[in-house]
C-alpha positions as CSV (number, residue, x, y, z in Angstrom):
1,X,33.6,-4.1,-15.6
2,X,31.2,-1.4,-16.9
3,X,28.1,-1.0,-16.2
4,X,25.5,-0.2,-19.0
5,X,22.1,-0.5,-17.3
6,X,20.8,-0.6,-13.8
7,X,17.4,-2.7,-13.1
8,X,15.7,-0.7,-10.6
9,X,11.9,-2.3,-8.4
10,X,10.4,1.2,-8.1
11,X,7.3,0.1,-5.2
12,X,4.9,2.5,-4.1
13,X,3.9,1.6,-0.2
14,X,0.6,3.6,1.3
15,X,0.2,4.3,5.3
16,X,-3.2,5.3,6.9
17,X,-2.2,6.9,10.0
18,X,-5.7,7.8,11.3
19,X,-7.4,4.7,9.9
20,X,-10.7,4.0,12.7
21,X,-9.0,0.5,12.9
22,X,-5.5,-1.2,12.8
23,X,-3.4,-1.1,9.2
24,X,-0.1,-2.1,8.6
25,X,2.5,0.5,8.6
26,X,2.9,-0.1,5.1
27,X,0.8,-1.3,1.9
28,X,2.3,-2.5,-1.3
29,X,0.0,-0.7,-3.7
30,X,2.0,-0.8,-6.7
31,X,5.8,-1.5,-7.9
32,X,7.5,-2.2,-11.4
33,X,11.0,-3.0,-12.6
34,X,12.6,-0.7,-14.1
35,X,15.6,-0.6,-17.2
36,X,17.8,2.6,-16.7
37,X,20.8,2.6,-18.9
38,X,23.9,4.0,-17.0
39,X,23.8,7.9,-16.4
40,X,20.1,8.0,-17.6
41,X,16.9,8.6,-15.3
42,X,13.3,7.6,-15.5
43,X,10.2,9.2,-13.7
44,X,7.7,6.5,-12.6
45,X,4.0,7.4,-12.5
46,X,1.7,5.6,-10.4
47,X,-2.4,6.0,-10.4
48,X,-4.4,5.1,-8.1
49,X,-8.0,5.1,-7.3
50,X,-9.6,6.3,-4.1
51,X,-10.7,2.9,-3.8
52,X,-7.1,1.8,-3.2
53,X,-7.1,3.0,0.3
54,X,-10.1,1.4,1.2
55,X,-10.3,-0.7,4.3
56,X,-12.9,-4.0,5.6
57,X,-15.1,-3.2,8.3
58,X,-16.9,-6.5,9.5
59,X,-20.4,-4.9,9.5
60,X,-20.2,-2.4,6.9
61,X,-17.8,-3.9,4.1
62,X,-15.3,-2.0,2.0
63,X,-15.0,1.7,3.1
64,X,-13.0,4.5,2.0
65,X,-12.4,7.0,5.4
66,X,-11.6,10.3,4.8
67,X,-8.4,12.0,6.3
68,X,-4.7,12.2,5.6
69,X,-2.7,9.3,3.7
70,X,0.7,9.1,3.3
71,X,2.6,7.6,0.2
72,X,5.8,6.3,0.1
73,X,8.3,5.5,-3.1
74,X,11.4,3.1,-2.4
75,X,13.6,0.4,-3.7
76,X,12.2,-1.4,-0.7
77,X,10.0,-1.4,2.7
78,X,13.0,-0.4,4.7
79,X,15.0,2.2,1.4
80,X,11.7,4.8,1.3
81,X,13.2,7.6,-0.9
82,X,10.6,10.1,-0.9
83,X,6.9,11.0,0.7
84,X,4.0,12.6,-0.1
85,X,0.6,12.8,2.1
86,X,-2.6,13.2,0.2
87,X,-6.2,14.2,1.8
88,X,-9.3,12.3,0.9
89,X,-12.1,14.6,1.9
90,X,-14.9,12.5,0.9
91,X,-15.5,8.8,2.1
92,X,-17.9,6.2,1.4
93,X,-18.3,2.7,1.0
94,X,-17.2,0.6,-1.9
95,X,-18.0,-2.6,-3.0
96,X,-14.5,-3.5,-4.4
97,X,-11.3,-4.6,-2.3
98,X,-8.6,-2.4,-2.6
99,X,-6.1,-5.2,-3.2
100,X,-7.9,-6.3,-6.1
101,X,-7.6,-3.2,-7.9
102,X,-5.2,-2.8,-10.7
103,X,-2.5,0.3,-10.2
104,X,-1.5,1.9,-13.6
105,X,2.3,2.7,-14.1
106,X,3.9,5.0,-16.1
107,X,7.3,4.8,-17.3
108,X,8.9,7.8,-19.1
């Protein structure tokens, strides 16, 4: 049998070591299926916003916390094939949930 195209689910996972209060060791914060034809690649581009890291805080609300976060690209949770840590240097509060914030993919 051959094989002409490969479906690949490209997902981008996000960690907040350092977070003031308990995350999960992974976030979903973006994914998309992708059409390779045999012997081909794509790059996948994701955006986020800074409010995407953001975390709840019962008194306070939405808040983005500065400090390192970590971002992770796999097939999967448990196939992570690469890492990359950004710094946010600035934090503040925001009024939107970071789940409910649309990530932009690029597919080239």
């Amino acid at each position: 049998m051959k094989i002409t195209e490969q479906v690949e689910v490209v997902q981008l996972y996000m960690r907040d070591p350092m977070a003031s209060i308990a995350r999960p060791k992974r976030e979903l914060r973006g994914f998309t299926r992708v059409h390779i034809p045999a012997g081909d690649t794509h790059t996948v581009s994701f955006t986020l916003s800074p409010d995407q890291t953001a975390l709840y805080r019962p008194r306070t609300g939405w808040v983005v916390e500065p400090g390192r976060i970590e971002f992770m690209i796999g097939a999967s949770a448990e196939d992570i094939r690469s890492r990359t840590d950004i710094e946010i240097t600035d934090g503040g509060r925001t009024g939107i949930p970071a789940s409910a914030i649309a990530t932009r993919i690029t597919v080239e």
